[in-house]
C-alpha positions in Angstrom: 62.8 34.5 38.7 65.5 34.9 41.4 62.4 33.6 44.2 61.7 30.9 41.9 65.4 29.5 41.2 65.9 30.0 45.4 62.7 27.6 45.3 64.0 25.2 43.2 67.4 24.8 44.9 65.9 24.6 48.4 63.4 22.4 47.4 66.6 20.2 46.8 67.4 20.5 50.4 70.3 22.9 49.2 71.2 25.6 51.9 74.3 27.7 52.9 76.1 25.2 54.0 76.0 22.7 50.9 79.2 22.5 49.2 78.2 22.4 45.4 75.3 25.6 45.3 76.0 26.9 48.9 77.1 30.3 47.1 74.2 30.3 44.4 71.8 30.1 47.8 73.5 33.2 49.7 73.6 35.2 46.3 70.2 34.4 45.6 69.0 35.3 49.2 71.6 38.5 49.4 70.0 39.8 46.0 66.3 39.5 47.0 67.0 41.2 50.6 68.8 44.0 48.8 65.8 44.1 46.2 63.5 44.8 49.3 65.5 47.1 51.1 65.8 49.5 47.5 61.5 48.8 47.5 61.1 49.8 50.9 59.8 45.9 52.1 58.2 45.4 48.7 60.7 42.6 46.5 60.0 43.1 42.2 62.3 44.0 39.9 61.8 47.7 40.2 59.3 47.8 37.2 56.3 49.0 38.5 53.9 48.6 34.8 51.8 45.3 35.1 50.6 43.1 37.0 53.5 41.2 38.2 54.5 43.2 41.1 52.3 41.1 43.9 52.9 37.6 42.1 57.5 38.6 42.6 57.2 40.0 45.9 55.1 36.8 47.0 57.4 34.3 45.3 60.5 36.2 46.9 58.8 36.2 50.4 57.8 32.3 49.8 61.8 32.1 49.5 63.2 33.8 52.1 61.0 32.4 54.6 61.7 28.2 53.6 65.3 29.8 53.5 64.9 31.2 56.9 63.5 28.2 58.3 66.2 26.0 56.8 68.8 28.1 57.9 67.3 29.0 61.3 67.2 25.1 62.2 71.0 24.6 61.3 71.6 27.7 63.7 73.3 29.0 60.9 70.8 32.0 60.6 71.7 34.7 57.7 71.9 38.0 59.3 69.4 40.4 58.5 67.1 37.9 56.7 64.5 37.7 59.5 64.3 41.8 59.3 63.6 41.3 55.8 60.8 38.4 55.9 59.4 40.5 58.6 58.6 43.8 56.5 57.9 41.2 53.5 54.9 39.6 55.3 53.3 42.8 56.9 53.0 43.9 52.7 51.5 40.7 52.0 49.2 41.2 55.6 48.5 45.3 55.0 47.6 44.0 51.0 44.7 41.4 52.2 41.3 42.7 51.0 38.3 42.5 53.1 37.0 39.5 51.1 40.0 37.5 52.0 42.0 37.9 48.4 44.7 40.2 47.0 44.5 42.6 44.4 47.4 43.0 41.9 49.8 45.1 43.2 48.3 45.3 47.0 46.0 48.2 46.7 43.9 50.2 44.3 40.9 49.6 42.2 43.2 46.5 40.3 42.1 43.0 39.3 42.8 39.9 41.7 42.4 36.3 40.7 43.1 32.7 42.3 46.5 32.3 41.1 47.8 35.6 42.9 45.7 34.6 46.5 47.7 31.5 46.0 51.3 32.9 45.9 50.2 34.8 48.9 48.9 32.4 51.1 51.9 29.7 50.1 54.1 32.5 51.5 52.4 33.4 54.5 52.3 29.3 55.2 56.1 29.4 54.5 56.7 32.6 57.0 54.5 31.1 59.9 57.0 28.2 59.9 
């Protein structure tokens, strides 16, 4: 949810440096690069029944990397955020299957579908920026 609020608030051209939800931003971003350093690159909530592990680390990458293009073009870069989007992106990389899709949670005999691929590629769009 924290990937998707981070979204919503850059997706209002809010970064850093805005004076209203300038903090909200730097929590949000400083709570899903903390989240990845406790799951070693990987970004969920630490619950590893279901499904939804692939969909948060996605939506968290898909974040941090419109966060770190926003912020990169200001020159006002947060440190250790590229670090972070780096070892997010070679997850999502490593996890592609050799069809082209992703499976839920990167690896194993799971289930994939279209809505998961999409998270995925929207990210990898996002970090290539």
């Amino acid at each position: 949810m924290t990937g998707l609020s981070l979204l919503a608030f850059l997706g209002h051209c809010e970064t850093p440096d805005s004076p209203q939800w300038g903090d909200t931003v730097i929590k949000a971003a400083f709570y899903l690069m903390e989240l990845s350093r406790q799951g070693d690159g990987l970004i969920f909530n630490g619950e590893k029944k279901g499904n939804h592990i692939s969909y948060e680390h996605a939506i968290a990458t898909y974040a941090l990397a419109e966060l770190h293009a926003m912020t990169r073009e200001s020159g006002r870069e947060i440190p250790g955020l590229a670090g972070v989007l780096t070892a997010a992106v070679e997850i999502i990389v490593d996890g592609q299957t050799d069809v082209g899709g992703w499976l839920y949670g990167y690896r194993g005999n799971n289930d994939s579908d279209s809505s998961l691929t999409g998270w995925q590629l929207q990210a990898l769009r996002a970090a290539r920026h």
